[in-house]
Phi, psi and omega in degrees: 000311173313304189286335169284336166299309194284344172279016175246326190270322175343282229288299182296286197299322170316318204244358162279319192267355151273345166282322156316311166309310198301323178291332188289328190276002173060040175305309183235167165285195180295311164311311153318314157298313178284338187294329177298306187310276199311331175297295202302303168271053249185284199275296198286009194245307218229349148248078169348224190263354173281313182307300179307336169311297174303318162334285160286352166282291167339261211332310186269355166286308209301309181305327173264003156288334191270315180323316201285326181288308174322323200269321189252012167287325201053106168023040196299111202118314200317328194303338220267332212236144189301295195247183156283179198287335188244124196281107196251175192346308208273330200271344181300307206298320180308317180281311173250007176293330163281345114007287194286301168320312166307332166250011153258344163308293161318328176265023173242007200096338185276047164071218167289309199296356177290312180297306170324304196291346153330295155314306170314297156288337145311291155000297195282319194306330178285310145342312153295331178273331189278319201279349146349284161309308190269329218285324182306285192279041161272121193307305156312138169275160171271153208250154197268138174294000143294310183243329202054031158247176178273143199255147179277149177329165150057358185269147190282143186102321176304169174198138176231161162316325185276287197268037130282316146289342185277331173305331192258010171266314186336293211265349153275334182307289161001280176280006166261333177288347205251353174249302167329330179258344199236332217284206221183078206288357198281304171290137192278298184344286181334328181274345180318292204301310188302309185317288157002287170328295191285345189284335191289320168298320195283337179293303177331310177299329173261023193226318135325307161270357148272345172282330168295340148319285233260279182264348189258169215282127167233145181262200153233107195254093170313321187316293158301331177073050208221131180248121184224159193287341168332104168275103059210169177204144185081347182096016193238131162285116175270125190296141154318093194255338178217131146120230195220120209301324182268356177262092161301198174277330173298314206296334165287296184311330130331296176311277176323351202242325170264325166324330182292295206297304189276017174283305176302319157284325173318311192279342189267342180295345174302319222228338192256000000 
């Protein structure tokens, strides 16, 4: 009875005092912060500290990748993007609602493909942020994945050199933590799967930056002379000039993150 217990509150108090940190260092907000403790202790309840570990390899590089580019950019983009650098409720879910979800299906029976799709997710979401982050400290400006001209820093849709490769170190460091925790060394599949892994994360990522192209909501700021993700500014409603007015960046990062996961299952289903 003692140990079952102490194996709910470990898990819950571990991931209550990194969510206190993370609010103090003001990584997340408040809201963010609690949506972070429940993923977190979720992923660490039904994937032990190898799941939660990985876990924390996103969360805690992009944030300090993302603090580093900002910071020696001076916010360079910010004008452009909706929200900032400290993360609140919806953009943790975009990124770790699926993530999480996979791991209570695993902890429910579902087998390997629980784990894939974990994996998967985690991938894109590290993938997408790094390449987000460094794609800022690229000398070139970056070019729209659609036309291949060049886009101002930081507008959703660009793509650059730097954070494309950076995007595929992301999502294989992912997917090697994510083979090093899980794998079966025995089965050659496992390396199958993890490979699985990192490819579905670096695809999520350009699948993003193409649903950010495409379908999500860009304004037009007359004032300025600017197409920015901001639907107003000043207390002023800014006209819609591209995409789709409710789809912002968490509802692509969402989007894009299940395109990864069901890429990944499609692919793990060959071999399983």
């Amino acid at each position: 009875m003692t140990q079952g217990l102490w194996a709910i509150l470990s898990p819950l108090l571990i991931n209550m005092t990194m969510g206190v940190i993370a609010w103090r260092l003001k990584w997340l907000t408040f809201s963010g912060g609690c949506s972070a403790v429940l993923a977190g202790f979720i992923i660490y309840r039904f994937l032990g500290i190898g799941g939660w570990v990985i876990l924390m390899m996103f969360f805690i590089t992009a944030t300090i990748l993302g603090k580093l580019s900002r910071t020696i950019m001076r916010n360079v983009g910010s004008d452009l993007q909706k929200k900032g650098g400290t993360r609140d409720w919806l953009q943790v879910l975009a990124n770790g609602g699926i993530a999480t979800t996979a791991a209570l299906f695993s902890g429910f029976g579902g087998g390997t493909l629980a784990l894939v799709a974990f994996g998967a997710a985690l991938a894109a979401s590290t993938a997408d942020t790094w390449a987000g982050e460094a794609g800022i400290l690229s000398k070139k400006s970056p070019v729209s994945i659609l036309t291949f001209r060049p886009v101002p820093t930081g507008m959703s849709g660009g793509v650059s050199l730097l954070g494309t490769v950076s995007s595929l170190l992301g999502s294989s460091m992912i997917a090697l933590a994510w083979y090093a925790t899980f794998a079966n060394y025995s089965d050659e599949n496992w390396m199958f799967l993890a490979s699985v892994v990192a490819v579905s994360g670096i695809i999520g990522s350009l699948v993003d930056s193409y649903l950010g192209a495409t379908i999500q909501g860009h304004y037009y700021d007359p004032d300025r002379d600017q197409i920015t993700e901001h639907e107003e500014r000043d207390g002023k409603k800014l006209a819609l000039c591209r995409g789709v007015r409710w789809i912002d960046n968490d509802v692509v990062n969402l989007m894009s993150n299940t395109i990864a996961v069901l890429l990944a299952l499609g692919f793990s289903l060959i071999f399983l």
